[in-house]
N, C-alpha and C positions, 0 to 999 in steps of 0.2 A: 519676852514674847511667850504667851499661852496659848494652847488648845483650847476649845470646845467644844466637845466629843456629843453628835449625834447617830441615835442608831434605832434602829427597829428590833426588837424584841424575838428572838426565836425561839421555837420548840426547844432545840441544844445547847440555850444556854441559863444557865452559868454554867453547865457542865453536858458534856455529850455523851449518853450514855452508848453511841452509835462506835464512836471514834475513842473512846476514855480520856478524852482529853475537855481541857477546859474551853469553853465557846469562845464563838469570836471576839465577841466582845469582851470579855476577861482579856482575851490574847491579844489583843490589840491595845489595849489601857496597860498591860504590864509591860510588850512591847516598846511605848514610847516611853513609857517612864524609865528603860531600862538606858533608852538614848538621849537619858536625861532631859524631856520635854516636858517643861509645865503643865499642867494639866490644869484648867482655871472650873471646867463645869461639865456634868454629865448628860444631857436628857436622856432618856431612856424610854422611848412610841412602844406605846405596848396597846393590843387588842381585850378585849373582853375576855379570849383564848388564851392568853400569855400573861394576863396580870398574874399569875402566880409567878413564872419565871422572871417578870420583873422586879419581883419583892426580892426573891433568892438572889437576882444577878445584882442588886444593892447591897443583900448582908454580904453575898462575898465579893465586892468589892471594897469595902467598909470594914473586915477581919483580914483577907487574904493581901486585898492593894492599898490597905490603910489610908483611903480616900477619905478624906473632911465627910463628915455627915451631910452636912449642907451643900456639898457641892455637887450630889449626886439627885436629879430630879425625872419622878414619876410622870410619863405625857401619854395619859390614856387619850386614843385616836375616838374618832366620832364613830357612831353607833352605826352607820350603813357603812362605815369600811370594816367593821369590824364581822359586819354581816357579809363581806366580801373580800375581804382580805389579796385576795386577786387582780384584781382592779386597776392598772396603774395608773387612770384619772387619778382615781381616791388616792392612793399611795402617796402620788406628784401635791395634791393638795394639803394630805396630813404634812408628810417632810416640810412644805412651805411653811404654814401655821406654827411648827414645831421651831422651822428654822427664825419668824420672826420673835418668838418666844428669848432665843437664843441670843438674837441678837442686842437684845435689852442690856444685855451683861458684857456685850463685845467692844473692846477700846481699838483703836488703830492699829495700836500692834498685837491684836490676839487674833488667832486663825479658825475660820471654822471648820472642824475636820470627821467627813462622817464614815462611818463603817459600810461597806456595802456589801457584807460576807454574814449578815442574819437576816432572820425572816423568809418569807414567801419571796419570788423571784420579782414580783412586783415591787415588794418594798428594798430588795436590793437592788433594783434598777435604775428606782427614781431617785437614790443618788448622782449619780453619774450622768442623765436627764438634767436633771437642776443646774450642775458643772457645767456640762455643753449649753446652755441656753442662756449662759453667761448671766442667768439671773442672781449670782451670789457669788465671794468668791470664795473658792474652797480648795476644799484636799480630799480627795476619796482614796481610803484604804480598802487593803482585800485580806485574808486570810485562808490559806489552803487549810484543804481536808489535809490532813500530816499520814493518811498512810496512803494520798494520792499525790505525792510530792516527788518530783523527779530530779535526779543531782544537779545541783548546783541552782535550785529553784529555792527562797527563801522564804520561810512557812508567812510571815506578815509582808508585803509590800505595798508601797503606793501607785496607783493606779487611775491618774489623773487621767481624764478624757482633752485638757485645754487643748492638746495639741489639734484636735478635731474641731473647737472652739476656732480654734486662732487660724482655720482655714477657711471654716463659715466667713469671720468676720472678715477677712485678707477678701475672699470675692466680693462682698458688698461693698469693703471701702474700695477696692479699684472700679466699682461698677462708678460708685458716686463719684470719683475723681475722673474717670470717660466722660462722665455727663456735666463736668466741670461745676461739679457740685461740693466745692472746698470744703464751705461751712459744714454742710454735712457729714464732709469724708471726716472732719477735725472731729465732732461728735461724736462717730463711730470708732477712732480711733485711741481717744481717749478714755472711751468706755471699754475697751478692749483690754487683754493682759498685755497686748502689745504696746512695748515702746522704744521709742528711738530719737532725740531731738531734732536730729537731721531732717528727718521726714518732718515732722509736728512743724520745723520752720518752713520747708518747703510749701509744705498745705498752706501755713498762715499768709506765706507771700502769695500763690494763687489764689485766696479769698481776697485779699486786698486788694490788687493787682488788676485784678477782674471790677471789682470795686469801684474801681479809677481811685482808689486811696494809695497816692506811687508813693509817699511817705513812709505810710506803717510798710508799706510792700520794703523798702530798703531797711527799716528796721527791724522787719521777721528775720531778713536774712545777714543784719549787719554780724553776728556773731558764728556765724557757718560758712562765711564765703571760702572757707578755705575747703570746704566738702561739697561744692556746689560746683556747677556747670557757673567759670566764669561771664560767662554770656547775660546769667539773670541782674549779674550788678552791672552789668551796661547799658541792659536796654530800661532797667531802671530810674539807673541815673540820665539818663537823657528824656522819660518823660518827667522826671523831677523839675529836671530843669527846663520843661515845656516848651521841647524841640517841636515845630511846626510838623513837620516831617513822622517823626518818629508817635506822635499826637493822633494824626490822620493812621496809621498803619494802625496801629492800637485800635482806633476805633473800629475800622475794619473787621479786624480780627474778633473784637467783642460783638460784634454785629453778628458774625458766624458763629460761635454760640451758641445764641441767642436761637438763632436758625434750626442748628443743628437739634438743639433743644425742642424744638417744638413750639418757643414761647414767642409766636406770631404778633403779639399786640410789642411785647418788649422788646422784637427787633422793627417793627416800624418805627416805634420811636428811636431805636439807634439806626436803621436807616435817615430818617430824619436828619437827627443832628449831623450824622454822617455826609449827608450831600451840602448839607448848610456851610459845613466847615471846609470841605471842599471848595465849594466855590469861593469860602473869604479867601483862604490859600487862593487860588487863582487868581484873583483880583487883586490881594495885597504883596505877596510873592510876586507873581511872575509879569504882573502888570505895573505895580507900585503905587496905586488907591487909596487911601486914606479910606479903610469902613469899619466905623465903630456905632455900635450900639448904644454906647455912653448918651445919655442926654446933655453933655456939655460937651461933647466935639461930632454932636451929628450936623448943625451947619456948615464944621469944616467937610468934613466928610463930600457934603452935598456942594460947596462950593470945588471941591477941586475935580468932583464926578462932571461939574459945567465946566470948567479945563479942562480936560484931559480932552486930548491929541485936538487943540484947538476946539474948542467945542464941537468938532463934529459927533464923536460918540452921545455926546448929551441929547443933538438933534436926532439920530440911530434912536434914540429911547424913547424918542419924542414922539416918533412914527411906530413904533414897536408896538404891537399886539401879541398879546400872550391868553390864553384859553380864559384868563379871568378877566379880560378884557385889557383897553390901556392901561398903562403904567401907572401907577401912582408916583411921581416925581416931585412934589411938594412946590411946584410953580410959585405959590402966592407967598412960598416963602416965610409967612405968617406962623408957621409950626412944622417944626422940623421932626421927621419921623425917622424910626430906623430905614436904614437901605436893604429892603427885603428881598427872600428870597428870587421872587420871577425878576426882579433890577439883576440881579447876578446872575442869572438866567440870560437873559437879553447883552450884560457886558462882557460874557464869556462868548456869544455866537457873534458879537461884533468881531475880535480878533482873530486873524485867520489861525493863530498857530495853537488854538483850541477847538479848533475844527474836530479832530479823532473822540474829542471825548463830548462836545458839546451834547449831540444826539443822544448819548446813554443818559446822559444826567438832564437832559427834557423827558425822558422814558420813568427814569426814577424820580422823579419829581410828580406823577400822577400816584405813587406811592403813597408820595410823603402828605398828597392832599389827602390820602384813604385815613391814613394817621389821624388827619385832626380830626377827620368826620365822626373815626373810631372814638377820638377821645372827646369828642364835644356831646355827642351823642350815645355815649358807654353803651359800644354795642361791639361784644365781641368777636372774634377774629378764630377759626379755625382752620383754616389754609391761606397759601398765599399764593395767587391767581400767580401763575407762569413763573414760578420758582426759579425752574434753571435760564429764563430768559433776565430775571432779577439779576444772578449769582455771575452770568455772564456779563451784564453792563456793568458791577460793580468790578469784580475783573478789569475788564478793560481801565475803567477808568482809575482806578487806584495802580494799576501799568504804567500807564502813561505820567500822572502826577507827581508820585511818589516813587516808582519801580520797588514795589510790594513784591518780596521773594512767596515762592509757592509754600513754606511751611508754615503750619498755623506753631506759632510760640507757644501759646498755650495748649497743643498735643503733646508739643516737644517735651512742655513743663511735666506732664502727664505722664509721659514715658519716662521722664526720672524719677516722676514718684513713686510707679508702679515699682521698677526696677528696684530701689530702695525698698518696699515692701515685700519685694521678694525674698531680699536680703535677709530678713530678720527673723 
């Protein structure tokens, strides 16, 4: 593992006529070399005011720190920072340029490590700038004045800002995991000095998860359940295995989201499928109907919907008016269609013991026609007319159906992850 030492140019160095001591930069290259650090390259941001001192602070490091010729390189700044030297725009843009310069020579295991104890306060600022804004990853050194050094104060130290870094980023990644924005928190996290696998599985299972990808969801987490809330490998494993039940809650719960989110068009369509599913649940659950969409068992399907409780229900549908008018029932028999939603509509308000929920899910079903309007006619959605009368019928009805507990699992997930980002 090597350095590469960038630095801005001062009046005092190579040598301080102020202090008699040797400048920062001297003291800081003898200093590491003394803690036995590699030293792989020097640049050396010098002004149009300082290229003298840039020549001197070479030969003596080249006589005095018997640095390779080659390894030590001149980076005269551009001509209006030179003319402003103050500047910490200018400053923050030379460092940059200087540092991509730097980076040409940089392998995986070599450090960039800049001085932040020469120069005008500008150019020692926008070290410690560049650190924080997580644009690079680095090491910033300091260097005291030696006859303003208090005991037990040591004349070169490190003086990383990350810890101010790694707080910036900690709010943004729980901002983006509240708004159950996995992918991104994983992004942000990854880019971050922080790390932890715990979390990183955590994350990858609410991306998935969220996804309806219950697969990878159990394989983020197949290697950390022993760090996890055993909870995520059960509720896992039961939409793995495409528990009816635990199906419908899930959708629910991504539906709210979706809500919470703002993202109006992407919870119509999971209200959508949400009421669709609902009702097969009702129909094949709790009634025992045969309704598949398969085009090789929708006969059956339609033949046992003319069965069922003696064909009276089939005549119930026969007479059934719904806002789109009669039923489509496929009478001629001739072509067999799926058994759509307002048929499941109409076989839910036949049986009495669907009564509690019938109402809400003819309510959410004017919804779910806004849905197709929205999508057939790509026109979009920026609120959602009676919101909390929405959040109310789906309430009720996911009550009654399924008995949906009041916690969303995915805040819950939320709240481990945060708590685990606290931790680190």
């Amino acid at each position: 593992m090597a350095s590469i030492i960038l630095s801005f140019v001062g009046n005092q160095d190579p040598y301080s006529g102020t202090t008699e001591n040797e400048g920062s930069i001297v003291t800081l290259i003898k200093h590491l070399r003394e803690q036995n650090e590699s030293i792989k390259r020097i640049f050396l941001l010098h002004t149009q005011g300082t290229w003298q001192n840039a020549i001197d602070t070479q030969d003596w490091l080249l006589s005095e720190v018997e640095m390779p010729e080659g390894a030590i390189a001149l980076f005269p700044v551009a001509h209006v920072f030179s003319q402003d030297p103050i500047n910490q725009l200018l400053a923050v843009q030379e460092a940059r340029r200087a540092i991509e310069q730097a980076q040409c020579y940089q392998t995986e295991a070599d450090t960039l490590t800049f001085n932040g104890s020469s120069g005008t306060p500008a150019m020692k600022a926008c070290w410690s700038i560049l650190q924080a804004s997580g644009c690079v990853q680095s090491h910033v050194w300091q260097v005291r004045n030696p006859h303003e050094m208090r005991p037990g104060q040591d004349r070169v130290f490190r003086n990383d800002v990350n810890v101010l870094k790694n707080e910036f980023d900690l709010k943004v990644i729980q901002q983006q995991v509240q708004d159950y924005n996995y992918s991104g928190a994983l992004i942000s996290f990854k880019a971050s000095s922080l790390a932890d696998e715990t979390t990183t599985a955590l994350l990858h299972y609410g991306y998935y998860r969220i996804s309806l990808d219950f697969d990878r969801a159990f394989s983020a987490l197949s290697s950390y359940s022993h760090a996890v809330d055993a909870q995520w490998t059960k509720e896992i494993a039961l939409l793995r295995q495409k528990d009816p039940r635990a199906l419908l809650k899930e959708a629910y719960f991504n539906a709210l989201t979706r809500l919470k989110n703002r993202k109006y068009a992407d919870f119509l369509v999971s209200l959508f499928g949400l009421q669709e599913s609902t009702l097969k649940f009702l129909v094949t659950q709790k009634v025992g109907l045969q309704i598949s969409n398969k085009p090789s068992e929708r006969e059956r399907s339609w033949v046992t919907l003319r069965q069922a409780d003696e064909g009276r229900l089939y005549r119930y549908l026969q007479g059934y008016v719904s806002p789109k008018g009669a039923l489509r029932l496929n009478e001629s028999m001739d072509r067999y269609e799926s058994i759509g939603r307002y048929v499941m509509i109409a076989i839910v308000e036949y049986f009495p013991q669907f009564a509690p929920v019938a109402q809400p899910l003819k309510e959410l079903n004017e919804y779910c026609d806004r849905r197709n309007e929205y999508v057939h006619e790509f026109v979009g959605i920026s609120e959602i007319e009676d919101e909390a009368g929405v959040l109310i019928n789906l309430r009720k009805i996911m009550k009654q159906v399924v008995g949906v507990s009041e916690e969303n699992p995915f805040n819950r997930l939320n709240q481990e992850i945060c708590d685990a980002l606290d931790r680190l």
